[in-house]
C-alpha positions as CSV (number, residue, x, y, z in Angstrom):
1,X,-29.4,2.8,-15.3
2,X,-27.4,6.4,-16.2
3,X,-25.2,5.4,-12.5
4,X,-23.8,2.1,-14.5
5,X,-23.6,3.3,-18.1
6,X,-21.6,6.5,-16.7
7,X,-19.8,4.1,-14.7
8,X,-19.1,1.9,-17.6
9,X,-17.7,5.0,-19.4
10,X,-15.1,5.6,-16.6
11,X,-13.8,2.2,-16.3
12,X,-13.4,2.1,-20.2
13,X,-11.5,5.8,-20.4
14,X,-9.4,4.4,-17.5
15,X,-8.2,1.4,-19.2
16,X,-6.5,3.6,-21.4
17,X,-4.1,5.0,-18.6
18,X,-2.9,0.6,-18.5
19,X,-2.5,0.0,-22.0
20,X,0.6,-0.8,-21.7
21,X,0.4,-3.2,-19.7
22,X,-1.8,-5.3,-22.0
23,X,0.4,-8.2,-24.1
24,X,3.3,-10.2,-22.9
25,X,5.9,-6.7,-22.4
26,X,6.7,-5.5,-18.8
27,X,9.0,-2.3,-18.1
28,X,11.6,-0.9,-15.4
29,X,10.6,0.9,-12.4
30,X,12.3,1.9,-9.2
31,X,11.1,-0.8,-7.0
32,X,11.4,-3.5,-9.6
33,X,10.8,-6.8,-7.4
34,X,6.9,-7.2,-7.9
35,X,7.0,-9.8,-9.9
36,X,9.4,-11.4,-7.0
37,X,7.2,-10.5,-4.6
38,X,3.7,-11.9,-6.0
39,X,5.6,-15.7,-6.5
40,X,6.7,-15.4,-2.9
41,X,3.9,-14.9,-1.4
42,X,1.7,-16.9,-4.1
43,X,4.1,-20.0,-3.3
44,X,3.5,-19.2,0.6
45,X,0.2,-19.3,0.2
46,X,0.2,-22.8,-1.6
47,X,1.9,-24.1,1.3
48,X,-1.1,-23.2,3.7
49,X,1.1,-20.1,5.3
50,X,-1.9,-17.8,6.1
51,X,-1.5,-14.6,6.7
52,X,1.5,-14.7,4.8
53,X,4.5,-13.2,6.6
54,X,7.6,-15.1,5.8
55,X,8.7,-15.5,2.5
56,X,11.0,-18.6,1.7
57,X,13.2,-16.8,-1.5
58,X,14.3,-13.9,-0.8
59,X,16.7,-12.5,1.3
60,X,19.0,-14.3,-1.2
61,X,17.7,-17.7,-0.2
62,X,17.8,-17.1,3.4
63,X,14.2,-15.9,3.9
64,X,13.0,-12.8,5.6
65,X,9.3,-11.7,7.1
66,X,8.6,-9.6,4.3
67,X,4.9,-9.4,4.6
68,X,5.1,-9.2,8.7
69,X,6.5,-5.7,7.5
70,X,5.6,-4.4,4.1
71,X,1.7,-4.0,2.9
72,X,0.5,-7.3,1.6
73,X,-2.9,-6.2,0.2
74,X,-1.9,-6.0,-3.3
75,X,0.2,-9.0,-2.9
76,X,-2.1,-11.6,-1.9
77,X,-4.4,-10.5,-5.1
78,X,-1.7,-11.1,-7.2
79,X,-0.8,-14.4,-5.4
80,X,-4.8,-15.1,-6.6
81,X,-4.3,-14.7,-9.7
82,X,-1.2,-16.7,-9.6
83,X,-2.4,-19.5,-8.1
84,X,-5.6,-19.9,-10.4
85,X,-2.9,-20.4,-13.6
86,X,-2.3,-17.0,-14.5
87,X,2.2,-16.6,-15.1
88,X,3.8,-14.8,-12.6
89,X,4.5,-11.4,-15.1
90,X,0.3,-11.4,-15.8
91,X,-0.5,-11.9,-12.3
92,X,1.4,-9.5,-11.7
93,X,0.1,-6.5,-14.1
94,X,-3.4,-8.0,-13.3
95,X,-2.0,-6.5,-9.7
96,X,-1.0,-3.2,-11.1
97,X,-4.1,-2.7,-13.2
98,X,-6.4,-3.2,-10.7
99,X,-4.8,-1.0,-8.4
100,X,-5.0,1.9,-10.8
101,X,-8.4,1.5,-12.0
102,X,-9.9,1.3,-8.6
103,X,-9.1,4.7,-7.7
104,X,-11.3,6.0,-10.5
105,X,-13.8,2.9,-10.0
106,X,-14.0,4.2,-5.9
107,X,-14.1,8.1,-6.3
108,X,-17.0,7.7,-8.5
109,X,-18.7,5.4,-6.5
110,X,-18.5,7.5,-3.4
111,X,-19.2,11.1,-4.5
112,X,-21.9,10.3,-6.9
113,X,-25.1,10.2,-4.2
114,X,-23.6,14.1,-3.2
115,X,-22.2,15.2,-7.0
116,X,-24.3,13.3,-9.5
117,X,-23.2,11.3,-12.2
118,X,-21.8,14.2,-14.2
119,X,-19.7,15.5,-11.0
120,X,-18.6,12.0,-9.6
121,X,-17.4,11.0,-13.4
122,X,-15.4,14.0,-13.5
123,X,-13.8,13.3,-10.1
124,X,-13.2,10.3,-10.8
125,X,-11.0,11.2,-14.2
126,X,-9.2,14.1,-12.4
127,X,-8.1,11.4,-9.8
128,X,-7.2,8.7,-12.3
129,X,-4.8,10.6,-14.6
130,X,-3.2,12.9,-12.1
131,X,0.2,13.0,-12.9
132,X,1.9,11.2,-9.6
133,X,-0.8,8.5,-9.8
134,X,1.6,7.7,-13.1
135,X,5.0,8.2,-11.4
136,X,3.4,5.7,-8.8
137,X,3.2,3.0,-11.4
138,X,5.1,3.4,-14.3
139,X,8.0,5.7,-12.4
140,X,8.9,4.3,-8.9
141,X,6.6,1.0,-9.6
142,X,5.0,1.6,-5.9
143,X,2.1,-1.3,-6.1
144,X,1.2,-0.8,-2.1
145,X,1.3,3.4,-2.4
146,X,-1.4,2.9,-5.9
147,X,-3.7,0.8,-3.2
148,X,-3.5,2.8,-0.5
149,X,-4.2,5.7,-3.0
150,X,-7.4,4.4,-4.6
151,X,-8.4,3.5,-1.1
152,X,-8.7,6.9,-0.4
153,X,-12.4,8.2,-1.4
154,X,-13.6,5.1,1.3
155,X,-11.6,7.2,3.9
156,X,-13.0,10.5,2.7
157,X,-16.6,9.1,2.6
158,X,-16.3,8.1,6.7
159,X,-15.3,11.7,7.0
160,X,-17.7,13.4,5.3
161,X,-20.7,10.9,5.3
162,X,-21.8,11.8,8.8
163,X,-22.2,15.3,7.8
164,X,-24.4,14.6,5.9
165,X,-27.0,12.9,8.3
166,X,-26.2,9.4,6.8
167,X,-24.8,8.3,9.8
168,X,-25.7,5.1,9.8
169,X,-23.9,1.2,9.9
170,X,-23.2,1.6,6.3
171,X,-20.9,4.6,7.0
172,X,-18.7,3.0,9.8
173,X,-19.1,0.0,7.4
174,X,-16.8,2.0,4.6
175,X,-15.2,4.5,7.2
176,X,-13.1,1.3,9.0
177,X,-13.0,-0.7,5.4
178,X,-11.4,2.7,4.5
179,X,-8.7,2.6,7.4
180,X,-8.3,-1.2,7.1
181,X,-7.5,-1.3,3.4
182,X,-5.5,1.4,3.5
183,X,-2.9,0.4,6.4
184,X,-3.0,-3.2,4.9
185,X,-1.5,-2.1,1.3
186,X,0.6,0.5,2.7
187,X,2.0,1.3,6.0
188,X,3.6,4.6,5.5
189,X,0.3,6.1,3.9
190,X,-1.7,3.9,6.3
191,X,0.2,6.5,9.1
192,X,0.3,9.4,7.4
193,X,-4.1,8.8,7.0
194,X,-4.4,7.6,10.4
195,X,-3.1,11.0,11.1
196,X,-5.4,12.9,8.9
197,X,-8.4,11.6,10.2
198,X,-7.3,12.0,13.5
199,X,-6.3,16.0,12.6
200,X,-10.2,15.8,10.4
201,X,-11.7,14.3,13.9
202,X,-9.8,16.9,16.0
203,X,-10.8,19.8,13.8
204,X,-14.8,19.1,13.6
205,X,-15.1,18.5,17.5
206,X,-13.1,21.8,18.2
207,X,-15.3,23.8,15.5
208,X,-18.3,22.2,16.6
209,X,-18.0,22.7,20.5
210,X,-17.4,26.4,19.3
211,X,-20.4,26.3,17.4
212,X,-22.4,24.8,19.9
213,X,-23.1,22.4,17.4
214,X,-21.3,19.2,18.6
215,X,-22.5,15.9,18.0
216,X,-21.9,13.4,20.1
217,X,-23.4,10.6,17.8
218,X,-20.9,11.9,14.6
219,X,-18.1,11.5,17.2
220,X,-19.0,8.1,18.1
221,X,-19.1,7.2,14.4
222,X,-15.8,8.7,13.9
223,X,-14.5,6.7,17.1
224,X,-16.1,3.6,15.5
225,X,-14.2,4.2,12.7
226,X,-11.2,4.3,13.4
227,X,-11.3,1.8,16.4
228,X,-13.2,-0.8,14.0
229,X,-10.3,-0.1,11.2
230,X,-7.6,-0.7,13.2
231,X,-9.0,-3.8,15.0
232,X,-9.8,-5.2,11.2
233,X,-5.9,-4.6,10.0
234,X,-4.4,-5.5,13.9
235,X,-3.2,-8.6,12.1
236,X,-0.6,-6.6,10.0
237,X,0.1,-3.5,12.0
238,X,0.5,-4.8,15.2
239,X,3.1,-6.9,14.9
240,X,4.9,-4.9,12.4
241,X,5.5,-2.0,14.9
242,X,6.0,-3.9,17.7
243,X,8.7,-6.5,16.0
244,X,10.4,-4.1,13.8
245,X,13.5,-4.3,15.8
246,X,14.3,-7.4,14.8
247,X,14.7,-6.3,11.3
248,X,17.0,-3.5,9.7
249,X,13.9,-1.7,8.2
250,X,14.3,0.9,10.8
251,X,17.9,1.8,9.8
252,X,16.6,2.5,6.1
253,X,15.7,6.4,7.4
254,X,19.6,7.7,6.1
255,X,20.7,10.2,4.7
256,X,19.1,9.5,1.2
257,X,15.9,8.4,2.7
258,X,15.3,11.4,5.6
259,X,12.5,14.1,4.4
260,X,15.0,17.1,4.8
261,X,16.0,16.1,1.4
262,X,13.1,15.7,-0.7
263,X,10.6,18.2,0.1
264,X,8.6,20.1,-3.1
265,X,9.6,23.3,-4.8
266,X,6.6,25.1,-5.2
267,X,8.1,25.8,-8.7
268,X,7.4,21.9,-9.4
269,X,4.1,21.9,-8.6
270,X,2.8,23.7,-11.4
271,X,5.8,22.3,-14.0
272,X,8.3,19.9,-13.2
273,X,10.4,17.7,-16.3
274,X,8.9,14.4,-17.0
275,X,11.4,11.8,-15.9
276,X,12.1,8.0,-15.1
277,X,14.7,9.3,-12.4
278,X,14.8,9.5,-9.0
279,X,14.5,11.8,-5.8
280,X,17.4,14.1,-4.9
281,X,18.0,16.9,-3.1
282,X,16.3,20.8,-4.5
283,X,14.5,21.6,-7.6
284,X,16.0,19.6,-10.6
285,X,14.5,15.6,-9.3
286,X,14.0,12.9,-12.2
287,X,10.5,12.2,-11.7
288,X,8.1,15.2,-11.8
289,X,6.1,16.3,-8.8
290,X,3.5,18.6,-11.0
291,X,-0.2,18.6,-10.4
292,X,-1.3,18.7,-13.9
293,X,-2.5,22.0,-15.8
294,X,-6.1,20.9,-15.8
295,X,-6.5,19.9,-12.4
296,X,-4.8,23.4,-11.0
297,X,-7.4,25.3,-13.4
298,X,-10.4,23.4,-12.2
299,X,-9.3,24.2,-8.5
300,X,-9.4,27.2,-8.5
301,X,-12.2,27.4,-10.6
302,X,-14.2,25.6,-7.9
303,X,-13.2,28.1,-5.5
304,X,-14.2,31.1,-7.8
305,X,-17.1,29.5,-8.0
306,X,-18.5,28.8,-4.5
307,X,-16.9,32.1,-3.6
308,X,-18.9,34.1,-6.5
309,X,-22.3,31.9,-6.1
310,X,-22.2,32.2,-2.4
311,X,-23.5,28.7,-1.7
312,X,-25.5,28.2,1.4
313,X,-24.1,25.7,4.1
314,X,-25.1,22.0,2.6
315,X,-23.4,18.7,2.3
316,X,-22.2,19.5,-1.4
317,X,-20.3,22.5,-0.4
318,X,-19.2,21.4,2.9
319,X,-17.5,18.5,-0.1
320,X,-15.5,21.6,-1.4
321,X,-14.7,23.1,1.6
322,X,-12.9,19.2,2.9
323,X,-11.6,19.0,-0.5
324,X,-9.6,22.2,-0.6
325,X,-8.6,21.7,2.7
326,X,-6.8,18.0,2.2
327,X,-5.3,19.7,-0.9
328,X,-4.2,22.9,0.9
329,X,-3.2,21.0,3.8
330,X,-1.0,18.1,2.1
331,X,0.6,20.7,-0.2
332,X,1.9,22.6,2.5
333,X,3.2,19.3,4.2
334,X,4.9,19.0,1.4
335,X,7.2,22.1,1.0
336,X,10.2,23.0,2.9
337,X,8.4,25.6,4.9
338,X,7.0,22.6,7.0
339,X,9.3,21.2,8.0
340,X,9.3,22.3,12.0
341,X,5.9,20.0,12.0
342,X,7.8,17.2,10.2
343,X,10.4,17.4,13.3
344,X,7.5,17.2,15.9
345,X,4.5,15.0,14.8
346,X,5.5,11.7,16.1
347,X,7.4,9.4,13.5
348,X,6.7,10.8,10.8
349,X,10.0,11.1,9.6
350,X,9.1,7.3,8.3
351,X,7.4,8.9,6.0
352,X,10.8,9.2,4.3
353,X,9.5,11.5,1.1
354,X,7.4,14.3,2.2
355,X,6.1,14.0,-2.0
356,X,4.3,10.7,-0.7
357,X,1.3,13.3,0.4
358,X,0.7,14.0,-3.3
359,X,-1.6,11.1,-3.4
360,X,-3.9,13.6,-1.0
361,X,-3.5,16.6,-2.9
362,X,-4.8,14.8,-6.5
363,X,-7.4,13.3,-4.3
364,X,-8.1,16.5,-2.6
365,X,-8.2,18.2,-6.1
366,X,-10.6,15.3,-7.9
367,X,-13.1,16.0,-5.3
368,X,-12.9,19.9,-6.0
369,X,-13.1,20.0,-9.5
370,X,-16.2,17.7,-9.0
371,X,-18.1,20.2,-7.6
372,X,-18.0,22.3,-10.5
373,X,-20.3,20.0,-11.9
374,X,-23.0,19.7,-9.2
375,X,-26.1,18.6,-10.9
376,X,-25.4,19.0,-13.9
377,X,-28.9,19.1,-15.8
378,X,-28.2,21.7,-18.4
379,X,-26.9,20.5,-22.0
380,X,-24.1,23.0,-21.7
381,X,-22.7,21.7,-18.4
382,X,-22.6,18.5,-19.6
383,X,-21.0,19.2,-22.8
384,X,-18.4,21.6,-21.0
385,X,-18.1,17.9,-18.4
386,X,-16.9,15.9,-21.8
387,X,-14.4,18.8,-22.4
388,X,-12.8,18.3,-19.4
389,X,-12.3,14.7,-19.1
390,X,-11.2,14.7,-22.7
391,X,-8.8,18.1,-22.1
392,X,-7.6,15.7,-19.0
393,X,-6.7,12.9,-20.9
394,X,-5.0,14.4,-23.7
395,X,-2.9,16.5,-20.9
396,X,-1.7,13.3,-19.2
397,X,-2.3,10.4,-22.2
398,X,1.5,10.3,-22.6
399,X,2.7,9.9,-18.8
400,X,0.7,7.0,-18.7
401,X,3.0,4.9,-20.0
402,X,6.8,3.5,-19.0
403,X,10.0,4.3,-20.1
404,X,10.5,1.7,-22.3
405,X,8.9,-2.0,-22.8
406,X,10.7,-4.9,-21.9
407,X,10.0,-8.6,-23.2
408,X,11.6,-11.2,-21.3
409,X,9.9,-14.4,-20.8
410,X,7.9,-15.1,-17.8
411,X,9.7,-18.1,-16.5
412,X,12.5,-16.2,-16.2
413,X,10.7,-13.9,-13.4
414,X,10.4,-17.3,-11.4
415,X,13.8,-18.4,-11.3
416,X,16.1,-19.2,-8.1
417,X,18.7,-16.8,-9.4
418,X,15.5,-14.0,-10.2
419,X,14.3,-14.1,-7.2
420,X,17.5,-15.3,-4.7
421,X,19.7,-12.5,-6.2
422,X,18.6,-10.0,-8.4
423,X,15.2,-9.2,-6.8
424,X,16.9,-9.5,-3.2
425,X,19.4,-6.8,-4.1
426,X,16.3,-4.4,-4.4
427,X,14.9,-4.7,-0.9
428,X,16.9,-6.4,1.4
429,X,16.0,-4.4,4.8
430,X,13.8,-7.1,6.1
431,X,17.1,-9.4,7.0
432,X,17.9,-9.5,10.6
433,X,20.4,-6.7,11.4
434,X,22.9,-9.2,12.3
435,X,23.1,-10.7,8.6
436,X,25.8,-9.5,6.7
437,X,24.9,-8.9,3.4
438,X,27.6,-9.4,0.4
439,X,25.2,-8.9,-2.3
440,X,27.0,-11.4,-4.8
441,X,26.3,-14.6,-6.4
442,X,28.7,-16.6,-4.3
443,X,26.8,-14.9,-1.0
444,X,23.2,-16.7,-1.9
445,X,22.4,-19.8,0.0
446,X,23.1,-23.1,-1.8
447,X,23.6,-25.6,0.8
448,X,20.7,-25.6,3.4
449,X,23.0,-26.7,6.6
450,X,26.9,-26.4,7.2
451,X,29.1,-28.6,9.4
452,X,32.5,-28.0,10.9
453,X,32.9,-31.2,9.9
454,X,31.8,-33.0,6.9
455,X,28.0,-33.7,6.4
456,X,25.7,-35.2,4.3
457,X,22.0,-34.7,3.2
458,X,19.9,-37.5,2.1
459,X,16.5,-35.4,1.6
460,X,15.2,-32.1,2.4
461,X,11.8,-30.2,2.3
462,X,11.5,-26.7,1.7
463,X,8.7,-24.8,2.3
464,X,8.0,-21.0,3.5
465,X,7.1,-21.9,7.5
466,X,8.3,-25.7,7.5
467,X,12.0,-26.9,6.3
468,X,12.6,-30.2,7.1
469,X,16.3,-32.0,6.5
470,X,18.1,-35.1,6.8
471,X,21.4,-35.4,7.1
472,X,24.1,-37.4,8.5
473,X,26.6,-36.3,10.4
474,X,30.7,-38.3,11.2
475,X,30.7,-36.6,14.4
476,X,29.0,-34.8,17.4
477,X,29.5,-31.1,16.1
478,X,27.2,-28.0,15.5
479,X,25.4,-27.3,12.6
480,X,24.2,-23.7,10.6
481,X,21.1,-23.3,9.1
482,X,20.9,-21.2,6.0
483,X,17.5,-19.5,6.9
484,X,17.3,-16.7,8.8
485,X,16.4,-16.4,12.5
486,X,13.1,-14.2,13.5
487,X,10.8,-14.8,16.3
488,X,8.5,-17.8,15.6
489,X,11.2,-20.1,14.0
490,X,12.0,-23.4,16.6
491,X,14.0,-26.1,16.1
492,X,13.8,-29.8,16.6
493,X,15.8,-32.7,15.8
494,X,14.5,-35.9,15.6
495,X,11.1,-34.5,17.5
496,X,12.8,-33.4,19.9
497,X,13.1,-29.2,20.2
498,X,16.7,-28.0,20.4
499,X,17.4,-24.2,21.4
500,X,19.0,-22.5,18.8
501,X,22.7,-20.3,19.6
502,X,22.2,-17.3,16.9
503,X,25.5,-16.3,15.3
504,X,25.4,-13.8,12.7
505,X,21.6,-14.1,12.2
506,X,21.8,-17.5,11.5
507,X,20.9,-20.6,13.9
508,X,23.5,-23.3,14.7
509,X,22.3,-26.3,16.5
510,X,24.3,-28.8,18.1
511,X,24.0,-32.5,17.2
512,X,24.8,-35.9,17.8
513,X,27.1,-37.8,15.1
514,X,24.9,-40.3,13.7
515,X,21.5,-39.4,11.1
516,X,19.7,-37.0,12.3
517,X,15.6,-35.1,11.1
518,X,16.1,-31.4,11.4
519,X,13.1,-29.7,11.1
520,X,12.7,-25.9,11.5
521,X,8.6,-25.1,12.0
522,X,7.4,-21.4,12.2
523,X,5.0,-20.8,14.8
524,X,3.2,-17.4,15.4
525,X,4.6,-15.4,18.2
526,X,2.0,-14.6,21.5
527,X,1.8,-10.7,19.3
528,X,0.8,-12.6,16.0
529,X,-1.7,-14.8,17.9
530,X,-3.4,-11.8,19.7
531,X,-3.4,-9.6,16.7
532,X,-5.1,-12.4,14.3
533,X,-7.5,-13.1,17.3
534,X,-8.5,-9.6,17.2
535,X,-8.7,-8.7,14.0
536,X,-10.7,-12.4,13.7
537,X,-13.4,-11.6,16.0
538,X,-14.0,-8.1,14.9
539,X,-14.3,-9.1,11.2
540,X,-16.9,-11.6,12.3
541,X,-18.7,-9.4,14.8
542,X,-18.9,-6.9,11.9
543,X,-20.5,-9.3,9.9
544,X,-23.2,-10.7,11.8
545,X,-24.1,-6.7,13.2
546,X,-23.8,-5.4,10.2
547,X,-26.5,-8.1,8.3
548,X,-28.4,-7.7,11.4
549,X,-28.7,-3.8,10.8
550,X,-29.5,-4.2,7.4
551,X,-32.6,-7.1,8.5
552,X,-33.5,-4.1,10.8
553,X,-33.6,-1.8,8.3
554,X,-35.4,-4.1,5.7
């Protein structure tokens, strides 16, 4: 009964850090095309596209595989709420405030069995109102980095659980939930933990072997992991690496995206100038990169404190010890004087922002300043627990909130011209490379076929993976369609398929003079259909060991 009502408590003091976006306002942010992006794939869905990956919109018009490519987690929950009736600006915060109140909701959840109530609520409020879980929503707007973030503690209990001894079903359970969850709302931050547990797996086999202590059932948990995680998400990830190249995402890592250019002063941690601005180059950025005063005091605090008590080798301190380490580790990965490693781990200049690991460090730190609080029974302890979360949320009340409010009515967020042109302009990198963009009004798609000779439609049909077009054609000649070429797309006319000629990124089919039924159907390429077949058959083996463990077990 205490576990709920302290859970209660930190859902309710986290629902402050979303008031604003309670009411009918919405505000600016850096990667303002959410609302875009939750219609597109809420009207894919509704046209029986599942799993989403091509969006019919945007791309001004000319549709791109948007969510082939970039984390659709968050996405499809806001296509839920979408689709049940909810507008497209309330499905949308619905989205955002879920995403920022599961972190909290999660970090609780998992460190309570090893912290207590006490411990795990004060986590959990150190995680919730660090100060770059704000700049996530309210300054850059990243929706799949705030999932991949609250993600986290599912990651960290697979790590740490079998340390414990609880390695059992339930812990690979979370573990791979952990990895899958993580990769699907974000792929950047899906790599950059992939590699962290990787380094954590690495690091515990080396130290144990020395030891003499290594376990080969913990490693096989580990493996499980992992191998279970990335089987879950092989739907997403696989074809996303392996048809990139079709795309220009990979030519977004310039020079204002490549991580020589936005590491951390170490000044900046411990104060940097609240801002709605962006990344640049040194010490003087427009969004702050600071830890928070309360969260800094509390680490080291937790420090002083297992150092001074001298705590004997246990699960709780062993929670420190992992805790210091993500935050000691993703600080340093985060500041100039690392970046020879950024030049040799594999990829990881995708990464883009080496900043991006400060989701680790205020994870990292939430789980440190829990352990100040480890069983908690006396009245003073408790009291000096309430201090804290209240110190914490005075310190970071006023970050919680955007810029400025915006009220705009939430038609006007579904709009062709919303959503072919101005949300478009924002992310645009999915096109094929061969697409030249003009980024004007006159550029977005109006007619859905072009002649060299005069031509006439009768009746169209436009959905996200079927498009479906009469016209009639004055002579034999060949015809563009405005849509996009990507793997998957064929063409028929009147039933009968018609290999495309690709010019510019666009297909032009040759046909008859005369009426003519073009259809263009999107099929899943041989990578698609492998990856949903695995990811298929693991979720469902998964299912039917997992209940049979837990029968076992009853």
């Amino acid at each position: 009964m205490k576990k709920i009502v302290i859970l209660f408590a930190v859902i309710l003091l986290s629902l402050f850090g979303i008031r604003s976006l309670y009411g009918s306002s919405y505000f600016p942010m850096h990667d303002d095309a959410q609302v875009g992006r939750v219609v597109s794939m809420a009207r894919a869905l509704a046209d029986g596209q599942f799993p989403v990956r091509w969006v019919n919109d945007l791309g001004y018009g000319f549709g791109y595989p948007l969510f082939n490519f970039y984390g659709p987690l968050p996405y499809y929950i806001g296509a839920v709420f979408y689709n049940l009736g909810f507008d497209a600006l309330t499905a949308t915060k619905l989205m955002m405030g879920i995403g920022i109140v599961l972190a909290p909701i999660l970090t609780f959840l998992v460190l309570e069995p090893f912290f207590g109530v006490v411990g795990a609520a004060v986590s959990a409020m150190l995680f919730m109102y660090a100060p770059y879980h704000a700049v996530q929503l309210f300054v850059r707007g990243a929706v799949g980095e705030l999932y991949a973030t609250a993600f986290l503690p599912l990651l960290f209990y697979g790590c740490v659980a079998p340390l414990s001894g609880k390695n059992n079903h339930r812990t690979v359970a979370i573990g791979a939930l952990g990895v899958a969850l993580i990769i699907m709302s974000h792929t950047i931050l899906g790599y950059a933990s992939f590699m962290f547990f990787g380094a954590w797996i690495g690091a515990y086999a080396l130290i144990s072997f020395i030891q003499k202590k290594l376990s080969v059932e913990k490693l096989i948990s580990y493996g499980l992991q992992i191998g279970i995680g990335l089987c879950l998400s092989a739907f997403f990830w696989l074809p996303a690496f392996l048809e990139m190249g079709y795309t220009s995402v990979s030519g977004q890592i310039g020079a204002t995206a490549d991580f020589r250019s936005h590491f951390v002063c170490a000044s900046q941690l411990m104060y940097s100038q609240w801002g709605f601005g962006g990344s640049v180059p040194g010490c003087i950025d427009g969004m702050s990169f600071k830890l928070g005063v309360i969260q800094i005091v509390l680490l080291f605090y937790a420090v002083f404190m297992y150092w001074g008590n001298r705590y004997k080798p246990s699960i709780k301190s062993s929670l420190l010890i992992v805790g210091v380490l993500i935050t000691l580790v993703s600080l340093f990965m985060l500041l100039p004087v690392s970046s020879f490693l950024w030049d040799k781990l594999p990829n990881f200049s995708y990464i883009q922002y080496p900043w991006r690991l400060l989701s680790f460090v205020a994870f990292g730190i939430a789980v440190s300043g829990g352990f100040c609080f480890i069983n908690s029974a006396s009245l003073m302890r408790r009291i000096f627990a309430i201090v804290v979360i209240v110190l914490v949320l005075i310190a970071n009340y006023d970050e919680f909130y955007p810029q400025r409010l915006i009220y705009r009515p939430a038609s006007e967020y579904e709009t062709q011209e919303e959503l072919r042109l101005r949300v478009s302009k924002i992310s645009d990198e999915y096109l094929p490379a061969d697409v030249l963009v003009a980024r004007t009004a006159s550029f977005v798609t109006k007619d859905l076929v072009k002649g060299e000779q005069p031509i006439a439609t009768q009746s169209s049909v436009e959905k996200s993976h079927y498009i479906k077009v009469v016209v009639t054609s004055t002579a034999n000649q060949s015809i563009e369609i405005a849509k996009a070429w990507f793997p998957g797309w064929r063409y028929f006319v009147n039933n009968v398929e018609v290999p495309p000629r690709i010019i510019d990124g666009f297909p032009n089919l040759n046909v008859l003079a005369g009426v003519r039924v073009i259809e263009l159907r999107l099929f899943d390429t041989p990578v698609r259909r492998f990856s949903n077949v695995i990811s298929l058959v693991t979720g469902f083996l998964c299912i039917v060991f997992y209940i049979r463990y837990e029968k076992n077990n009853s």
